[in-house]
C-alpha angles and dihedrals in degrees: 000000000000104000101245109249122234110224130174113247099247110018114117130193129210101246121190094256103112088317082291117165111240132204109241092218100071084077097063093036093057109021095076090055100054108107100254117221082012094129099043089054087051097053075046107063089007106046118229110328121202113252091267095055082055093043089054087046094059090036086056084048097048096050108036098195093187096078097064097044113091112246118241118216127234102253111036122153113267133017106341116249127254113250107271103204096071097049089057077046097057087041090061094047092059087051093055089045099043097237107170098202141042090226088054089046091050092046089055101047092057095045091044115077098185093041086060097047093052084056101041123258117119104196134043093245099054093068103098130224135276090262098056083048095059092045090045084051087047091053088055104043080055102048083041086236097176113038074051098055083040087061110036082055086055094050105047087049105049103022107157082350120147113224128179118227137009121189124209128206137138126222132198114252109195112217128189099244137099119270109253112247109259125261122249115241118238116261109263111236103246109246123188109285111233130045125327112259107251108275098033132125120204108193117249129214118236111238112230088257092056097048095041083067095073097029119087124239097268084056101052100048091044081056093052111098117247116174118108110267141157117280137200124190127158107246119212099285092051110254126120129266136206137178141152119249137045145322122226115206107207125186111205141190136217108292091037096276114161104230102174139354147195133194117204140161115289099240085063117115119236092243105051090066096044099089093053085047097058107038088049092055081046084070102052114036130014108234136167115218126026107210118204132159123231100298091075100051101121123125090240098058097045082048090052087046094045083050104059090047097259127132100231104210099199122184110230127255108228095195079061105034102032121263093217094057089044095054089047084055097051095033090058084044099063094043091061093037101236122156104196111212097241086061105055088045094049094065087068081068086087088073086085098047091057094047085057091047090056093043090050092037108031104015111051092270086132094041103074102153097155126086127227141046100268089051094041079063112044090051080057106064099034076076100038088059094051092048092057091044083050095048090043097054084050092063097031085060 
């Protein structure tokens, strides 16, 4: 066994992972469960294997995906069911390798000797077909497999621990459907033109980030819209975007470490998912400051955060707070050569927009060949899980 190392709560370290600050914790929490000697007994029965066949051997380990999954008994009516395990287990390999398709992943199993052995399957003929391989995906886009196993491997590593910032953004994920007509808006019931009379009160519909407020987490994400729609978002040059498909809201921690997400239609605004986003990584970790660019400056949002005993560092809207009287401010600032303290943490924001460039890069995040909201996601989080096993052995070695 690993010696358990002794680490101070609170104390962070500069990896070399984009110059992120890293809890030290992490390394006591998930050392000890690394399969030690694991490697050498695959070189073993296996020969010498490349770094990404051992990178998908401690992922396999880290996850376990065998101890979500029901378990089916011997003798049940009808044709007996495929293990299911190793086909999870086939799913987050192509997710490791960066294989766009199921028909690509079914082709290299069987060709690859060393890839069907990792998931399970012994000979050639007991890999099933491509068929067996969709249901099994079905079954797991219904159970929500991966975003549970996500969040079981969150859990056991940073259980009741502190950690320091969590930055929140939302990318487009482009999906091959057709957008969902739109819905037509309820009818608006006429009031008198002109002002009210004193003494009278005109109701007032609640915005959704008033009412998610007072809603719970299962609510608010049963309110977000999920249906596959036409978005349109500025990029960083300032034009306008669109695409057809989806948008996934992450909330991650120093070191690039997915802690929550959320997957919503694409015509959904950043903010609106913001408050489920962060009430659901409230659950699940304890952190200090919430970090969120423009996008996320509404009252509502800076009160949720205030709430939960976080410090929301919000970068300012111009089109909301004024950009004249904000250049002036930065401007006076420089002259004076002042730093303010937001604004060095908030360059740690940036830890977000480089998880979303390795799932969409490294981890299928460009490679959405499914339909529907369930097996977008879970797509989605196939990759989102590698990604966190990948992160975590970063900082593990």
């Amino acid at each position: 066994m690993v010696p358990p190392i002794l680490v101070f709560p609170g104390y962070y370290t500069r990896e070399e992972n984009g110059g992120a600050y890293c809890p030290l914790e992490i390394r006591a929490r998930f050392l000890n469960q690394l399969p030690t000697g694991a490697i050498s007994r695959t070189d073993e029965v296996l020969g010498p294997v490349t770094e990404r066949y051992k990178k998908l051997l401690l992922a396999l380990e880290m996850v376990s995906v065998e101890r979500l999954l029901p378990s089916v008994p011997d003798r049940m009516p009808g044709r007996p069911l495929k293990h299911r395990a190793t086909l999870a287990r086939a799913f987050l390999a192509k997710m490791v390798f960066d294989i766009s398709t199921t028909t690509a992943l079914v082709e290299r199993v069987r060709s690859d000797p060393t890839l069907r052995r990792l998931c399970g399957w012994e000979w050639l003929r007991d890999v099933p077909s491509e068929a067996t391989f969709s249901r099994a995906f079905r079954e797991f886009a219904e159970t929500d497999l991966p975003a549970r196993l996500h969040e079981a491997l969150i859990e056991e590593g940073y259980a009741e621990q502190l950690v320091g910032h969590i930055s929140r953004d939302a990318t487009a994920i482009e999906a091959r459907e057709k957008p969902a007509p739109k819905e037509k808006k309820p009818e608006r019931p006429k009031r008198k033109r002109g002002r009210p009379r004193k003494g009278e009160e005109r109701p007032k519909q609640p915005s959704r980030l008033e009412r998610q407020r007072t809603m719970h987490l299962e609510e608010m994400l049963e309110e977000l819209p999920k249906p596959c729609t036409v978005g349109v978002k500025r990029n960083a040059k300032g034009y306008k975007q669109s695409w057809v498909g989806y948008k996934l809201h992450m909330d991650v921690m120093g070191g690039g470490i997915p802690i929550s997400c959320i997957v919503s239609s694409a015509s959904l605004h950043d903010s609106q998912a913001a408050i489920p986003l962060m009430t659901m990584t409230a659950q699940r970790v304890r952190n200090l400051y919430d970090l969120m660019d423009s996008a996320y400056d509404a009252e509502q949002i800076r009160a949720h955060s205030k709430s939960l005993d976080h410090v929301p560092i919000i970068d300012t809207n111009p089109r909301r707070n004024g950009k004249a009287e904000r250049n002036r401010e930065k401007k006076a600032q420089r002259a004076a050569g002042f730093v303010p303290p937001e604004r060095v943490r908030y360059k740690e924001r940036s830890t977000v927009e480089r998880a979303f460039g390795r799932l969409k890069d490294e981890f299928g995040g460009r490679h959405v060949r499914v339909r529907g909201h369930k097996k977008v996601t879970c797509h989605l989080m196939f990759g989102v899980l590698a990604l966190t096993v990948d992160q975590l052995l970063r900082l593990l070695h």
